[in-house]
N, C-alpha and C positions, 0 to 999 in steps of 0.2 A: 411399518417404518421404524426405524431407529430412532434411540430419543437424540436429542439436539444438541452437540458439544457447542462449546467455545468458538466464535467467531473474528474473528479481527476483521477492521474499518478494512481493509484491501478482500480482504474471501467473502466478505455482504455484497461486494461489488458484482464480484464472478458467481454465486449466490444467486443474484437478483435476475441477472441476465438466465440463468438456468432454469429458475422458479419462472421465469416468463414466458422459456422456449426451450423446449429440451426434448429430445437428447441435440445434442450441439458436439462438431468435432473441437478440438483445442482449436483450431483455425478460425473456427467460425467463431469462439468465443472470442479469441484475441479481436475479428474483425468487429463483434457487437460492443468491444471495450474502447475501440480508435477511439472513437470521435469523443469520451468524457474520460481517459487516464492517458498518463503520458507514460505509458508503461513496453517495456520492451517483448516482446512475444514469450520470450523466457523468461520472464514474472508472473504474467498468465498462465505459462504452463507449470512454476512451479506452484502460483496457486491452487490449480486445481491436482496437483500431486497430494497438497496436504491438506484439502478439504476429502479427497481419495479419503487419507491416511484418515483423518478425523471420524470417517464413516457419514461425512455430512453428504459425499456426492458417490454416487455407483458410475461404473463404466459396461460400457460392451465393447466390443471389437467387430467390426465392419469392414473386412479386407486387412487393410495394413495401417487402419488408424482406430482410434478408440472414440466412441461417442456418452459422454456425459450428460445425466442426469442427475437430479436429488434423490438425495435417498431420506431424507427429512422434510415436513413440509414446512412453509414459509414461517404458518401459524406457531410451530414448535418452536423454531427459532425468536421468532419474536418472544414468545412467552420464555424462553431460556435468559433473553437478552434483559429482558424487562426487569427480570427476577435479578438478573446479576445485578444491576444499575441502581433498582432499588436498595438491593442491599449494602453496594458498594456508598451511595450517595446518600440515601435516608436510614441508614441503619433497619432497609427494611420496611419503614414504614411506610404506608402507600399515602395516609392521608396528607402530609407535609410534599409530597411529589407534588401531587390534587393541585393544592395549595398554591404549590410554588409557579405550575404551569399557567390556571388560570388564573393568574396574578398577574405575569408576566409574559404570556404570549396573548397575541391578537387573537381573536376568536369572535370566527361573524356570527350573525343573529342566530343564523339556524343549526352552527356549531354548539352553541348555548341552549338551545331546545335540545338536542339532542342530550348534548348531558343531563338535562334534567329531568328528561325520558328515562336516562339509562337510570341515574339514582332515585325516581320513585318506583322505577322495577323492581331495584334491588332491594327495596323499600319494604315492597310488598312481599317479597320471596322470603 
């Protein structure tokens, strides 16, 4: 797979629906996008021109329409994202992110075990 460009909040949409079900015609994306963007059919289709163009999504061709998939996987993307964010927002730094998340988001009991799962792994590694 190809490594992971640049994503904009509308191509995570069309993205998402792909990474969950694919290959998909532009049809069938636009109909899995109704019911949560208020978006016109040809905003769907030019998103997926320029997730094409970005190498985030492959196509085939199936009679006389084209059926899309990822050409990246989700995990890529996130970790492309995260990196941006970080760097964009913490200069980078992950542990001020840390910080700032479980400070300020809610996080149930067993949200909290796991973190502390994950950091005495990492602990030991």
């Amino acid at each position: 797979m190809a490594s992971a460009p640049s994503i904009s909040v509308s191509e995570w949409a069309v993205m998402q629906v792909l990474w969950d079900r694919s290959p998909l015609s532009a049809a069938e994306v636009v109909e899995a996008l109704e019911g949560e963007k208020d978006w016109s059919p040809r905003t769907t289709k030019t998103l997926l021109n320029r997730l094409v163009g970005k190498g985030a999504l492959k196509y085939q061709t199936q009679g006389n329409k084209y059926l899309y998939s990822p050409a990246v996987r989700r995990e890529q993307c996130i970790r492309h994202a995260s990196r941006s964010f970080l760097e964009q927002v913490f200069g980078g730094a992950a542990l001020p992110a840390l910080i700032h998340l479980v400070t300020n988001e809610r996080l149930k009991p067993g949200e909290i075990d796991e973190l502390r799962r994950l950091l005495d792994e990492r602990r030991s590694s």
